[in-house]
C-alpha positions as CSV (number, residue, x, y, z in Angstrom):
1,X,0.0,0.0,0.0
2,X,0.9,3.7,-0.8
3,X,-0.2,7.1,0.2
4,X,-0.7,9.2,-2.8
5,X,-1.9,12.5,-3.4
6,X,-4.4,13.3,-6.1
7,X,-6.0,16.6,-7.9
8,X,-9.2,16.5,-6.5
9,X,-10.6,19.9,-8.4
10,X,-9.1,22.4,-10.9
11,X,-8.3,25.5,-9.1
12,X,-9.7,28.9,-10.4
13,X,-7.0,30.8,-9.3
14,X,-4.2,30.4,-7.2
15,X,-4.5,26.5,-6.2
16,X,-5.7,25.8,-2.4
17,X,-5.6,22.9,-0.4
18,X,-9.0,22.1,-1.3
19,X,-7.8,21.0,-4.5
20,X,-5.5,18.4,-3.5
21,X,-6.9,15.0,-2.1
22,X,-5.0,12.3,0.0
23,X,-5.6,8.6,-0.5
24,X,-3.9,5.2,0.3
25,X,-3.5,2.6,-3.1
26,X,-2.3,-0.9,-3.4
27,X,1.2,-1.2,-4.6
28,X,1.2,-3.6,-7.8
29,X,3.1,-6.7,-8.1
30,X,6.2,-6.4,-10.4
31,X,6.9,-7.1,-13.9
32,X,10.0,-7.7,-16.4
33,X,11.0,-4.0,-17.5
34,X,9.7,-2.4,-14.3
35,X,11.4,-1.2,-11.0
36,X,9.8,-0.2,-7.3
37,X,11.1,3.0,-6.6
38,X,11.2,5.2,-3.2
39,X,10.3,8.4,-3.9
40,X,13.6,10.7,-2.2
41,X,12.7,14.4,-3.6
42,X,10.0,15.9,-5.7
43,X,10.0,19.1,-8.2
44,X,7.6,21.2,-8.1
45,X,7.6,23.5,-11.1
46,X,5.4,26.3,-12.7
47,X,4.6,24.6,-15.8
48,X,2.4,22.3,-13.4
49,X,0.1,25.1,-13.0
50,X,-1.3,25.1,-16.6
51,X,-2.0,21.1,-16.2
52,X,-4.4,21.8,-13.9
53,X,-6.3,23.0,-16.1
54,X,-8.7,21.4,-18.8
55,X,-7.6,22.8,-21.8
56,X,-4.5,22.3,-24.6
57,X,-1.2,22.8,-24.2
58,X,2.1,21.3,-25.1
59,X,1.5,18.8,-22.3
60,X,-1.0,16.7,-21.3
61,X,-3.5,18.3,-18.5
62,X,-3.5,16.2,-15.3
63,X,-7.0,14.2,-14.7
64,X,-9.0,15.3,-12.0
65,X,-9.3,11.9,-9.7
66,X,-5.9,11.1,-10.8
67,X,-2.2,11.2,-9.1
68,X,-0.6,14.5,-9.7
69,X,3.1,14.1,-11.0
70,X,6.6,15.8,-11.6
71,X,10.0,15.6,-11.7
72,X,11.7,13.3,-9.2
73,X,14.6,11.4,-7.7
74,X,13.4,7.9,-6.6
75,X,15.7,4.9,-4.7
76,X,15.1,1.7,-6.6
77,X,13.7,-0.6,-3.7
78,X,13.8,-3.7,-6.2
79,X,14.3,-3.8,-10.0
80,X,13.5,-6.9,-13.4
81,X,14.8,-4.2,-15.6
82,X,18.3,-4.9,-16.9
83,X,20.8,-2.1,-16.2
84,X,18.7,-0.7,-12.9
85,X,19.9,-2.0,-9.8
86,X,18.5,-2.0,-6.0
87,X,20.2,0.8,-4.4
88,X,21.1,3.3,-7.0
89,X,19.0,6.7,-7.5
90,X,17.1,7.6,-10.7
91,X,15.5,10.6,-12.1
92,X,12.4,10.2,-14.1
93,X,8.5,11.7,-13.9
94,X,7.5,10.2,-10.8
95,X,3.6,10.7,-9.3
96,X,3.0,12.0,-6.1
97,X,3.5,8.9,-4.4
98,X,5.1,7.1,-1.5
99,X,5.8,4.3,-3.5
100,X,5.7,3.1,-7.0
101,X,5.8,0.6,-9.5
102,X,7.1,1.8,-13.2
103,X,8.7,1.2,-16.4
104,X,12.1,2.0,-16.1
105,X,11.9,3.3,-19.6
106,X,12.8,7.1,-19.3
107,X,14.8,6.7,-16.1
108,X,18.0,7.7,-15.8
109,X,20.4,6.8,-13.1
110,X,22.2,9.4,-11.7
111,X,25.2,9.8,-9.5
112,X,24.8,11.2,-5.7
113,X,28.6,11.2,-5.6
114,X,28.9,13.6,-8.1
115,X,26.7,16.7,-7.2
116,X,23.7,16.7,-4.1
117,X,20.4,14.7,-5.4
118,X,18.6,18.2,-5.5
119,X,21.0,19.6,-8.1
120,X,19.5,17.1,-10.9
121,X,16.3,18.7,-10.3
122,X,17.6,22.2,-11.1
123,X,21.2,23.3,-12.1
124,X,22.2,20.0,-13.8
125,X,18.0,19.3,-14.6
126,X,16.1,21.0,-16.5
127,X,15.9,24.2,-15.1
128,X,19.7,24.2,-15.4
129,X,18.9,23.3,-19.3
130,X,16.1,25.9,-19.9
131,X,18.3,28.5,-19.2
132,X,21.2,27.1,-21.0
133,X,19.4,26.5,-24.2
134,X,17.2,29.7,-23.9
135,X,20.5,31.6,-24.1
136,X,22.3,29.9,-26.3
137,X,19.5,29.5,-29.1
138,X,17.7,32.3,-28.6
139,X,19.6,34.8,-26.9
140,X,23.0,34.3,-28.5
141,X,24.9,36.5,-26.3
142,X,27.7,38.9,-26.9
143,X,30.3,39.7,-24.7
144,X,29.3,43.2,-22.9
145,X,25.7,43.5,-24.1
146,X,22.6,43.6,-21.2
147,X,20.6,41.2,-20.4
148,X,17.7,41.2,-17.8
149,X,16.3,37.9,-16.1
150,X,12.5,38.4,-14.4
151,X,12.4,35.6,-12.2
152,X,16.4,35.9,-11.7
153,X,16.2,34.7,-7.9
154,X,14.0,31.3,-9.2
155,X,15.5,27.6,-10.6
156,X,16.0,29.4,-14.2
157,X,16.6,32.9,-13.2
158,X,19.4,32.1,-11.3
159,X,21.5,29.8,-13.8
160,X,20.5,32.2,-16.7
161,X,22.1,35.2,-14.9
162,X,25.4,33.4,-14.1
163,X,25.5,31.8,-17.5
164,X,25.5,35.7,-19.0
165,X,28.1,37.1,-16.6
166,X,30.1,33.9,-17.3
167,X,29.7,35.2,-21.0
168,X,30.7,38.8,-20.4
169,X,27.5,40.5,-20.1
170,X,26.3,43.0,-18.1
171,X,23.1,41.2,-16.1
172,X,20.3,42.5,-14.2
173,X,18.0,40.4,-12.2
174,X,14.1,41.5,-11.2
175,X,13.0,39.7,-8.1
176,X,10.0,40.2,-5.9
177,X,11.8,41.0,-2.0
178,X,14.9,42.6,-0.3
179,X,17.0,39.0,-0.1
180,X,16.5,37.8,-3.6
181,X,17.7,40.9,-4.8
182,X,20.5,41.0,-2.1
183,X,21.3,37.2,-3.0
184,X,21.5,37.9,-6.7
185,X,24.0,40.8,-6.4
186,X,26.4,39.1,-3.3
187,X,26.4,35.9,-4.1
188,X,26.1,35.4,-7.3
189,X,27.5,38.9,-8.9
190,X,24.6,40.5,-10.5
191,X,25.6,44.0,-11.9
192,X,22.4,44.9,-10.3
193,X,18.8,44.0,-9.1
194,X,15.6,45.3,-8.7
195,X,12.6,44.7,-6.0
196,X,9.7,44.9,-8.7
197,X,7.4,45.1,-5.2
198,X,9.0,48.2,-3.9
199,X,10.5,50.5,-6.9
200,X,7.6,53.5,-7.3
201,X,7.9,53.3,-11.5
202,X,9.4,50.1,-12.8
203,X,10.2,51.8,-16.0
204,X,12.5,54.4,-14.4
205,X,14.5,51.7,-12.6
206,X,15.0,49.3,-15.8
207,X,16.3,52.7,-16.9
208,X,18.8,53.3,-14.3
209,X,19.9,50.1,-14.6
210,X,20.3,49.4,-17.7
211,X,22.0,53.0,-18.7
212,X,22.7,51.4,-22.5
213,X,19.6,49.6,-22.4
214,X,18.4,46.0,-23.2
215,X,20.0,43.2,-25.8
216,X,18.7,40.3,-24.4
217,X,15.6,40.1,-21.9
218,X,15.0,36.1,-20.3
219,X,11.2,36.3,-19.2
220,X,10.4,33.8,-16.9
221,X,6.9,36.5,-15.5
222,X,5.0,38.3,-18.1
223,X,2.6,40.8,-17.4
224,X,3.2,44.3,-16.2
225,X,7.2,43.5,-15.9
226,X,7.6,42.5,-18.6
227,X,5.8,45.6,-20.4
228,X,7.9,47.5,-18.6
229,X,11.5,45.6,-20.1
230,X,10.2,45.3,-23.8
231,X,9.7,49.8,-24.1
232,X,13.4,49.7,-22.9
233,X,15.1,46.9,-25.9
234,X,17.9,48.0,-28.6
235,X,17.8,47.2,-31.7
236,X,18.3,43.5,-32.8
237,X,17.2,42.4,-28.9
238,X,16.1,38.9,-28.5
239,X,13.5,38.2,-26.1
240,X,13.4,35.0,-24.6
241,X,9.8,33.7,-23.6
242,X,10.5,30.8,-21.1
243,X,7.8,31.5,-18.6
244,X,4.4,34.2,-17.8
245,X,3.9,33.0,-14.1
246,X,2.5,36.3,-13.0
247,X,-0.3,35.3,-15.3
248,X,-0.8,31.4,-14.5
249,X,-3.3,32.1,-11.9
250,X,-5.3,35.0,-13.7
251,X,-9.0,34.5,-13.8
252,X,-9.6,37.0,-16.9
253,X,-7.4,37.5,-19.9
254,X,-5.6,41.0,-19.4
255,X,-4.9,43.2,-22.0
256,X,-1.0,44.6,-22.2
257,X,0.6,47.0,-24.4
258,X,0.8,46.0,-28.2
259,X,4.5,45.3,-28.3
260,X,4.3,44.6,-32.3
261,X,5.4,48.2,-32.7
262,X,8.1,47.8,-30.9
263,X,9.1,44.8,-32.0
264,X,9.1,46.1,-35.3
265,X,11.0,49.6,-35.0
266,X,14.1,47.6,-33.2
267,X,14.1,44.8,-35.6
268,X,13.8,42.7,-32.3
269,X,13.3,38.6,-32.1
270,X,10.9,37.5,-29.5
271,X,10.7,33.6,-29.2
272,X,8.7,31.0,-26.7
273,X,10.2,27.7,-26.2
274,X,9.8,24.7,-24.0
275,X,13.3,22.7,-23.0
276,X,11.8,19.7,-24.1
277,X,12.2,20.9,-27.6
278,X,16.4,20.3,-27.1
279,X,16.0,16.9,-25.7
280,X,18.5,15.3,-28.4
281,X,20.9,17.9,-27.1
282,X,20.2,17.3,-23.1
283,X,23.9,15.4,-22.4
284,X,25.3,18.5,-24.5
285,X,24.4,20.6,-22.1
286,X,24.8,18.5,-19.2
287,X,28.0,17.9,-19.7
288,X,28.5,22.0,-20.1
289,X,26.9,23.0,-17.1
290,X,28.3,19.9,-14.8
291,X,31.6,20.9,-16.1
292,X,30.7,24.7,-14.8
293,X,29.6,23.3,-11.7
294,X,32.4,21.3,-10.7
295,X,34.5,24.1,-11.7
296,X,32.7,26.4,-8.7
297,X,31.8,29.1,-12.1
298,X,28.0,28.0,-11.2
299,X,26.4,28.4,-7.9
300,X,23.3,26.5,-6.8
301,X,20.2,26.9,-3.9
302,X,17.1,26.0,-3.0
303,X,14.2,26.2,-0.8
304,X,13.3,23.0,0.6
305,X,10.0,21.2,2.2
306,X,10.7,17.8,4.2
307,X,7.8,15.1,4.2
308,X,5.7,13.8,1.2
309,X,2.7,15.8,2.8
310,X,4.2,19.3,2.0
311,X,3.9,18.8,-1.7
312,X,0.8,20.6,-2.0
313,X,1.8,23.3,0.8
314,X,5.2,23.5,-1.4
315,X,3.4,23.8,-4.8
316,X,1.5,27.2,-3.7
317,X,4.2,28.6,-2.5
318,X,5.9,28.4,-5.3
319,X,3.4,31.3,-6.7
320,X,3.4,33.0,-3.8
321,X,7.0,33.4,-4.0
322,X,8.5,32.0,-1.2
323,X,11.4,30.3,-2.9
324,X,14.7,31.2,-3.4
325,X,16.4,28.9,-6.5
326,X,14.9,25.7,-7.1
327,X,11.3,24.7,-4.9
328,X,11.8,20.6,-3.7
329,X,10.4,18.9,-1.6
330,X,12.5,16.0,0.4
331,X,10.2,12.9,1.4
């Protein structure tokens, strides 16, 4: 038997409690090609938002009645799938379960000598990729041109920024409270930062701090930021759409500036894209960013929850912007 945790409702809104259900489910027997895993840490992400919802995307919504699910690093308890032995850790889409029986196809086995079990989740997962392939596809940076990360003190943010100073750039994060923005400029060497909650006129401070202005702007927010960012681009700026999480939760569809003008005038590129598109490339990066990593050039954190039962508690306040760096949760 295992506890798992369901999506009892689809939230209008910010998710609640309400919405997530609790219940107990018989473990299955296993097969050739499967593995029982232990569940050791859960992602929770912001893309998991728009699966709660019934309605296209470029993933599959989650069923209400159904096991909510994510990234995760599972033990293997007991394995009939050759190449996956008792003991070592995988990283695969796990549900929000205590326990489970899989397919070990689309596992990976990963190495907790190498780098913390958390850090496959974000710098060396796919937060660490998104922001590598967002630069490097879209953004193609140039050595002393700005870029500005919304988002900076998130999983992305935070490996985008250091990505662009390791590339020469001049980088300027937007965060939402005093100690992301004093994180991002003393530990991790921002040029500067800005408390989009507390500056008076958000335009006047992307000015200040971006005296030549914008080359590259990585969006992981939308909205009102973002508005803000896009009046301030040079000519030939590339705008990288990786996330609109100030608008996830929105009840109504608001209306922004039309940026097309803009767009327009400064021969600017401005392209969405979802990591999963680079998955041929994903030990290309990998292997860039592990090399980074054990080289000290790329610093990691996170906020984390301890006990399966937090995942819901975890998951909301990942929109409420409690986390610094990557949001897991440690069962």
């Amino acid at each position: 038997m295992a506890t798992q945790i369901l999506l009892k409702s689809r939230p209008i809104g910010l998710p609640t409690p309400e919405n997530f259900e609790t219940r107990v489910i018989e473990i299955p027997g296993l097969k050739a090609g499967q593995v029982r895993l232990a569940p050791h840490t859960f992602s929770v992400d912001p893309y998991m938002r728009g699966r709660m919802n019934d309605g296209p995307s470029y993933v599959a919504p989650f069923q209400v009645g159904e096991a909510i699910g994510g990234g995760g690093i599972a033990l293997i308890l007991e394995s009939r799938a050759e190449g996956f032995k008792a003991g070592s850790y995988v990283l695969g889409f796990l549900p929000w379960q205590e326990e489970v029986v899989m397919d070990a196809t689309g596992l990976t086995i990963v190495d907790e000598n190498f780098a913390p079990l958390g850090y496959y989740l974000g710098i060396l997962g796919m937060p660490g990729l998104t922001a590598y392939f967002g630069l490097l596809e879209i953004g193609k940076l140039k050595h002393g041109e700005t870029v500005v990360i919304s988002g900076a003190a998130g999983a992305v943010g935070i490996v985008a920024g250091q990505l662009a100073k390791i590339q020469g750039c001049r980088v300027v994060g937007i965060a939402g409270d005093d100690a992301k923005v004093n994180y991002l400029l003393d530990e991790l060497n921002f040029d500067a930062a800005i408390n989009y909650k507390t500056v008076p006129d958000m335009g006047a401070a992307i000015t200040a701090a971006c005296p030549s202005g914008v080359d590259v702007y990585f969006d992981n927010v939308g909205g009102e930021i973002s508005d803000a960012v896009i009046s301030q681009i040079n000519k030939f700026a590339r705008i990288i759409i990786c996330g609109q999480i100030s608008l996830y939760n929105v009840t109504t569809q608001p209306i922004g500036p039309r940026i097309q003008g803009i767009l327009l005038k400064k021969s600017a590129l401005m392209q969405g894209f979802i990591v999963s598109n680079y998955t041929e490339r994903f030990p290309e990066g990998f292997k860039v960013l592990a090399k980074l990593v054990a080289s000290g050039k790329l610093k990691y954190t996170s906020t984390t929850f301890r006990g399966f039962d937090k995942l819901p508690e975890a998951f909301i306040a990942l929109f409420e912007g409690k986390n610094l760096g990557k949001l897991i949760v440690e069962v």
